[in-house]
C-alpha positions, 0 to 999 in steps of 0.5 A: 753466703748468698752464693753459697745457698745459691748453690745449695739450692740448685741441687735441691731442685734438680734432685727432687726433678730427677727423683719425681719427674712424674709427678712434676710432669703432672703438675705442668701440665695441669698447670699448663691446661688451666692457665690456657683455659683461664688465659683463652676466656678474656681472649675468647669474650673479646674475639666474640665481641669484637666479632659480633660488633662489627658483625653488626655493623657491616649487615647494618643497613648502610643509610644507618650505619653511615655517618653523613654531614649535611647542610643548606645550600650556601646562603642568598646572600653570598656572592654568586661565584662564592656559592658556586665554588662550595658547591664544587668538587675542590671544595666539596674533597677539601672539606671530606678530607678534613672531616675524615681526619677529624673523626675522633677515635674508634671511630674510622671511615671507609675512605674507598667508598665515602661519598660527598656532592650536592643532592636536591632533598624535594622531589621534582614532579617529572611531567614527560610524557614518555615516563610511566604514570601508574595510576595516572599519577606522574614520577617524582625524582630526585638529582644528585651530583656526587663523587665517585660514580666511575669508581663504584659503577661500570658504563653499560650503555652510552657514555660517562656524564661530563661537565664540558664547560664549567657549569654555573648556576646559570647553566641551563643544560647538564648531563646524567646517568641512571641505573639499569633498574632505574632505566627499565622502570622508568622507560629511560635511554641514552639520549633521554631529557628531563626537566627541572624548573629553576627560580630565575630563567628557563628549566634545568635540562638533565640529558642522560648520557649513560646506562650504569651498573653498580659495582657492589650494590649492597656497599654504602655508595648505591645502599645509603639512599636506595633510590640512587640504584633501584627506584620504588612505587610508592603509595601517593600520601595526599590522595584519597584513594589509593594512587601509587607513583613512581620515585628514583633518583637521576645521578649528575656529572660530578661538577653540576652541582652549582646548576642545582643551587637555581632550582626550587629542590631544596639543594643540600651539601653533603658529606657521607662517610661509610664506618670502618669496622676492621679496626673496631674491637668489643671493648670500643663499643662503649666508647664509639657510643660516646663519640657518636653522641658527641658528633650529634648533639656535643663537642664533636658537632662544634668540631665538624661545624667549624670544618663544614659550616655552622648549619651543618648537622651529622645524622646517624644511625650507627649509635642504634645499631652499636647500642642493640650490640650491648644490650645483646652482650649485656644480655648475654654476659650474666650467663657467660659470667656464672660458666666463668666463674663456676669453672674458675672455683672448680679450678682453683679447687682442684688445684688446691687439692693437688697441693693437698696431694703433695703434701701428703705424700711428702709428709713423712719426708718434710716431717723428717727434715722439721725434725732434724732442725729444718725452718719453715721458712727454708722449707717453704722457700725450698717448695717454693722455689721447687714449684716454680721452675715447673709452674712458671714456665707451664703457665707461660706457655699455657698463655701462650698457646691461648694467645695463638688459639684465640687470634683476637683480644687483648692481652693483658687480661688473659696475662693476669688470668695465667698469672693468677693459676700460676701464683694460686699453685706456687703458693698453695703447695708450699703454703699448704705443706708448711702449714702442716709441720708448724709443730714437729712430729714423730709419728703420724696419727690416723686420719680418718674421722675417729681419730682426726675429729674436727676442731673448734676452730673448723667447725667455727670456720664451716659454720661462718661459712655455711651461714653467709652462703646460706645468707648471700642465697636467700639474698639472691633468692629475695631480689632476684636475678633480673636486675641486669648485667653481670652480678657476682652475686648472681654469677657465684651462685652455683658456688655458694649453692655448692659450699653450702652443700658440701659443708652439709654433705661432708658432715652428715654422710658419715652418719647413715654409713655407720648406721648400715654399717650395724646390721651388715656387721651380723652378715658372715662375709667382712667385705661389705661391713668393712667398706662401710665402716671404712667409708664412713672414716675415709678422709677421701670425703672430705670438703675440698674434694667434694666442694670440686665435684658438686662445684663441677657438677653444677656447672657442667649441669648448668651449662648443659641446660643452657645449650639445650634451652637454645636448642629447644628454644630454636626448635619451638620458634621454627615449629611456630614459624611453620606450623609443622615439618613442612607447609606449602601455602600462596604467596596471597593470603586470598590464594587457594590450593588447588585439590590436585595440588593437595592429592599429589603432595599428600601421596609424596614419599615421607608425607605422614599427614597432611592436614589442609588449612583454611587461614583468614586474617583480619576476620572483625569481631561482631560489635557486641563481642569488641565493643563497649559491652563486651566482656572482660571490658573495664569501664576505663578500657578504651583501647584503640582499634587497628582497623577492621583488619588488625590483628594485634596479637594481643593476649588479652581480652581487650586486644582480641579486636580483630581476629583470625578464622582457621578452618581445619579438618577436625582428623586431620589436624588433630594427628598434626597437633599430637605429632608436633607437640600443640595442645590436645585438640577436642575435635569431638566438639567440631562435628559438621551435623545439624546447623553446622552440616557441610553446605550442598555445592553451590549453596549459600551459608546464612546468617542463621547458621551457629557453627561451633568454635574452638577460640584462643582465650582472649576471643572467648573471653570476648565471645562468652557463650553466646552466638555471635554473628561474623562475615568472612570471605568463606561465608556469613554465619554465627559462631559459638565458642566451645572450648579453647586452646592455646596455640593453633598451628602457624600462627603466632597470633594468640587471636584466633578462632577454629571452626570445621572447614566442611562447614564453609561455604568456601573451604578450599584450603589456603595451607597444608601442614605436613608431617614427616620427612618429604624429600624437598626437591619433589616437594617443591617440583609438586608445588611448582607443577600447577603452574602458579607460584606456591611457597614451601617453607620446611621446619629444617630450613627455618630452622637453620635460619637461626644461625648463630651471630659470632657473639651467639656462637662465641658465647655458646662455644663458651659453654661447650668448653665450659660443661667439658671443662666441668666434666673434666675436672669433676674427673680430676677431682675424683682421682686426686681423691682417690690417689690421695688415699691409694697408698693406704688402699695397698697396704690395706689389701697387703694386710688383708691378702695376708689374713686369706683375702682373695683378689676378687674381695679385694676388689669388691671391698675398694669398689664397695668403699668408693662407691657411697661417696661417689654416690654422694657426690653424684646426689649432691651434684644433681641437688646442686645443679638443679638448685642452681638452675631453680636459683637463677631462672627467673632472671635469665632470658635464653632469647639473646643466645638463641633467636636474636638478630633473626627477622620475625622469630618468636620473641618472647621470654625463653626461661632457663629449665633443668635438663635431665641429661645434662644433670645426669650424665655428669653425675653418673660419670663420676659415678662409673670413674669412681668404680673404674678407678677402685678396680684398677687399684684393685688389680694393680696391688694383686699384681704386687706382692704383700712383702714390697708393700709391708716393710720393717718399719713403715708406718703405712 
């Protein structure tokens, strides 16, 4: 018997293929976009993830990232021959052998480029006297004797140092070589000797036999201890005065260690072990913190101590930096978490709505087969069967098609997520058709809102629904969104937002319809009355199908406002960075532009306005303004002074200590800050006259002077009204705060004051700030025409400088995606909307064109029907995203999306704000495609006569 329903079934399918093969294409491939969209997302976090973790590890300076053992030289009380042979080579690769094998997973180290050797960990004083000595102080240098240098260096000069006896610790002579840049600093050649004393006997003498290069200087070998491949002149720590000496490194044969165990250098065995990160995926973050944790302080340092000793130690910085990578993509995934599951509901909806779609225009065909007898489950099963060979293969190849467009991630939730849009679709069409014809009907009743009013059981359901969304969004309103990581909560905001809407929308927009619908009933023509009315009773509006555009709406408006929070956030740092479109400056902060070099950029082709600069740092507030007796001092703000000059950049009263003088001409600076955005700037209130009036040449500025000021709020709370006296290098003279702006251009300081520079007894400018588009190549060439060194910076290039890390790019290319998802099927929806309804549309028009409707009419009516509710959606869009946008801003931070991982950028908080295009253009999209697809139907039934669409018969 089960072979009879078998092949009972076969024909069923292949028939209703064959009869709708339209409408089955349809399907897979709705199917087949959405389970590619739901399968790439899981795919998509990892790929980024995983890129941006090793992203981070591989630019990590490599004194952080390696992970190195060390430990004491071996104990005075071995014998001599037994410390001499764990200082050798053998030794010394039998234990990194073992320790490279003994790192636990994720963890995997870079084999070519681990180093392991002795190194001396106390500088040695060189006193020859052929080595540089600035500041009459002698160089200190350090020995090393590791593996690997003919791997990881080229000979330039001389020849590769060797061991040609064995070297003990008596030994007294060895041989070493140095780097080209350590060579020319320190006036070092082949043949050079230096010397180390030892504890017993006579000095070390380290002869250098070699000149080398480094092979990859930025790779762990020469970039964990920065001073084997470049020396550094370093301030002298012990002196009074400020003294600078020379520090470098000298690199020994591979087998001198044992002759550094009789110096007096503190020598340290070490094994240094660069990360692999190519093996390294996103998820092993959590999990590489671990067994970082476990190699410094738990079970993972008893292993390495059994291999290397019970005094060796691992020091890393690889935990900081896999730690600064989470708290990034922590950031960073309540953001990607609500575009995930925004677009997600919309999906699910839409394909409910398809299934809906189906129903309908198989009613009468499963209604007729009900009444002849036919089982709910025969026919649900028959549905079932029917929509799995369409949907099952479109979701496997959907998951497919994401697995080969997304190369890295793992599998197995991209396969749930296929799955998931294949089982939502096989269920919900039968599920949603059976539901249908529990009861057998003869004939089918009106749909519209009249005939169909909701029943008690809908309404008991809608209003349980509205009143825990309503609940779950004053929750969410009450705590907040800060809390991080990712909340569900948080993250189906824009859902609960959009359900609370449509529940409302759906029952309140019939009412003003039918209240239009009144006086246009008095008008003669029947067009626009007969649109209203029929609006105000289409079952187009109904929830499901709304719920999909507000919900698509929302996102798409969402998603929208978060790229272009990036952008502007980026724009406002590179404009905070550079002060204008451009700005030319010294390399010192004392250096002054010349005025020839001002004229000559000034007359560049593109310049607008070039506004000249005069900016001191450091400029010490006057004791009666910082000190005790300040204003806006508690009794209990003690503080701490940086020093005379400080800027703390603080933007309170009591950080304002240290200050920073910008002399501007008033014109000029004034059309600056209109062009770029700043505070209106009163430039009425710096007039050069009376006491302020510009200084004849060569004349001196007394204290006597009161100059006016504009300051920050924090110096004018410290200044008050009073005059106060101050000493720069432009001059000795008081100043007097007039009024106050918030940002001054350049400077990311909130410390600040801006005085007239044409009362300045020094008022040479130190920048100039110019607007417009000069051509960079002749700005340049001008700066660099003078014949001293200037810096140009460009608002184009810094702002280039904020380029995306993969996880910044990854998740923003996640956003892409997730507004054109949104807008995509928020036109979806329109049409399955319209095309659910369309068949009751033609056979209006067929009736109406019997009566003496015109095809013109025809189409103003279709028009004029589609357009409230389109309206309503596009209203209601633009009300749920803005809602959504108000709900969660206060807790999301665009920083980690838009300027982290860039040096000295602006970090302060970025707050999420509704952008006007993005919630308008999706709106209005709907709206245009709702009008689009009206008169295409319009268009479509004139060209069909009334006789094909009214037959004996039909119930249509």
């Amino acid at each position: 018997m089960s072979d009879g329903k078998r092949a009972a079934s076969a024909p069923w399918i292949r028939t209703r293929l064959r009869t709708a093969p339209g409408a089955a294409v349809a399907l897979a491939v709705l199917v087949l976009v959405t389970a590619f969209l739901a399968a790439a997302f899981p795919r998509a976090v990892d790929a980024y993830e995983t890129k941006g973790l090793r992203h981070d590890i591989r630019l990590a300076d490599a004194g952080r990232s390696a992970v190195e053992v060390s430990r004491p030289q071996p104990g005075l009380e071995l014998p001599r021959e037994q410390r001499e042979a764990e200082a050798r080579s053998p030794e010394l690769r039998r234990i990194g052998g073992a320790l490279g094998k003994a790192l636990p997973a994720p963890l995997r180290a870079d084999m070519s480029s681990v180093a392991y050797g002795v190194r001396t960990l106390k500088p040695v004083l060189a006193t020859e006297p052929w080595l540089p000595r600035p500041d009459t102080v002698p160089p200190q240098l350090s020995y090393t004797a590791q593996t690997g240098l003919k791997e990881h260096a080229r000979l330039v000069k001389g020849a590769w140092p060797t061991t040609p006896a064995e070297v003990t610790s008596t030994s007294r002579a060895v041989r070493g070589a140095v780097t080209e840049e350590t060579a020319a600093a320190l006036n070092m050649k082949v043949g050079s000797t230096l010397r180390l004393p030892t504890a017993v006997g006579g000095p070390l003498t380290v002869t250098v036999t070699g000149i080398v290069a480094p092979r990859d200087p930025g790779g762990s070998y020469w970039s964990a201890d920065p001073l084997v491949r470049t020396p550094s002149l370093i301030p002298d720590p012990a002196s009074p005065f400020p003294q600078n000496y020379w520090t470098g490194t000298v690199l020994l044969a591979e087998d001198a260690g044992p002759a550094l165990l009789a110096t007096a250098t503190e020598p340290s065995l070490f094994w240094r072990f660069p990360p692999d990160a190519s093996a390294l995926t996103g998820p092993d973050g959590d999990r590489l913190t671990a067994v970082v944790n476990s190699l410094e302080s738990g079970p993972g340092l008893l292993k390495v101590r059994a291999i290397a000793g019970d005094t060796a130690e691992v020091l890393t910085g690889l935990g900081h930096i896999v730690q600064a990578n989470a708290r990034m993509r922590d950031a960073i995934s309540p953001v990607i978490a609500v575009a995930a599951l925004g677009i997600g509901s919309v999906a699910a909806v839409v394909l409910v709505m398809t299934g809906a779609l189906t129903a309908a225009r198989r009613k009468a065909e499963l209604a007729l087969m009900r009444s002849r007898g036919g089982s709910l489950r025969g026919i649900g099963g028959r549905l079932l069967a029917e929509t799995a060979v369409t949907v099952v293969p479109a979701s496997a190849l959907g998951l497919l098609l994401a697995v080969l467009a997304v190369g890295e991630g793992r599998w197995w939730p991209a396969a749930l997520a296929a799955t998931g849009v294949g089982l939502l679709v096989c269920v919900a069409l039968p599920l949603r058709t059976t539901l249908q014809h529990i009861r057998p009907t003869l004939h089918a009743a009106r749909e519209d809102m009249v005939s169909a009013r909701p029943s008690r059981r809908r309404t008991v359901a809608e209003l349980t629904l509205l009143v825990l969304a309503v609940g779950a969004v004053t929750a969410l309103r009450r705590r907040g969104t800060a809390g991080g990581g990712t909340d569900l909560l948080v993250s189906g905001a824009p859902v609960l937002v959009a359900l609370i809407a449509a529940l409302v929308l759906v029952r309140l927009y019939p009412l003003p319809l039918r209240l239009a619908a009144r006086p246009m009933a008095r008008l003669r023509g029947a067009i626009g009355f007969l649109s209203l009315a029929r609006a105000g009773r289409s079952s187009a509006g109904g929830a499901l199908p709304l719920l999909a555009l507000l919900l698509a709406l929302a996102t798409a408006a969402f998603g929208g406002s978060v790229i272009a929070g990036i952008g502007d956030a980026r724009d406002d740092a590179a404009l905070t960075s550079v002060g204008a479109d451009a700005r030319v400056g010294a390399k010192s902060e004392r250096a002054t532009l010349p005025d020839e070099l001002v004229r000559t950029v000034r007359d560049l082709d593109g310049v607008r306005n070039a506004a000249p600069l005069r900016v001191e740092f450091g400029v010490a507030m006057p004791e009666t303004a910082a000190g005790d007796g300040g204003a806006g001092r508690g009794p209990d703000d003690s503080g701490t002074d940086t020093g005379p000059g400080a800027d703390t950049g603080g933007g309170d009263a009591a950080g304002a200590r240290a200050t920073t003088m910008v002399g501007v001409d008033p014109a000029s600076y004034t059309r600056l800050a209109r062009t770029t955005g700043l505070p209106d700037f009163p430039s009425g209130l710096l007039k050069a006259t009376g006491a302020s009036a510009p200084l004849p040449e060569g004349a001196k500025s007394g204290p006597e002077r009161v100059l006016p000021v504009i300051a920050s709020p924090a110096v004018a709370a410290r200044l008050g009204k009073e005059a106060h006296a101050v000493d720069t290098l432009s001059g000795d003279f008081k100043v007097q705060v007039v009024g106050t702006v918030e940002r001054v251009a350049s400077l990311a300081s909130t410390n600040f004051l801006i005085v007239n520079s044409a009362s300045l007894e020094q008022r040479a400018p130190t920048t100039l700030l110019l607007t417009g588009a000069p051509d960079p190549g002749k700005l340049r060439a001008a700066a660099d025409g003078n014949g001293e060194e200037f810096v140009v910076q460009l608002r184009s290039e810094e702002r280039a400088r904020y380029v995306n890390t993969p996880m910044q790019a990854g998740a923003e290319r996640i956003y892409l995606a997730a507004v054109a998802a949104g807008a995509g099927y928020a036109l979806l929806a329109v049409l399955l909307s319209l095309l659910q309804t369309a068949p009751e549309r033609k056979t209006l028009l067929a009736r109406l064109r019997t009566m003496g409707l015109t095809t013109g009419q025809g189409r103003r009516l279709l028009a004029f029907e589609a357009t409230p509710q389109a309206l309503l959606a596009a209203g209601g869009g633009l009300l749920t995203g803005w809602a959504t946008i108000v709900l969660l801003s206060p807790g999301i931070d665009l920083v980690p999306l838009a300027l982290a991982g860039v040096a000295g950028s602006d970090t302060s908080p970025v707050t999420l704000r509704a952008d006007l295009w993005s919630l308008a253009l999706p709106a209005a999209g709907v709206v245009a495609l709702a009008a689009a697809v009206a008169g295409v139907q319009a268009w479509w039934a004139s060209r069909r006569g009334s006789i094909t669409e009214l037959r004996a018969g039909d119930s249509r």
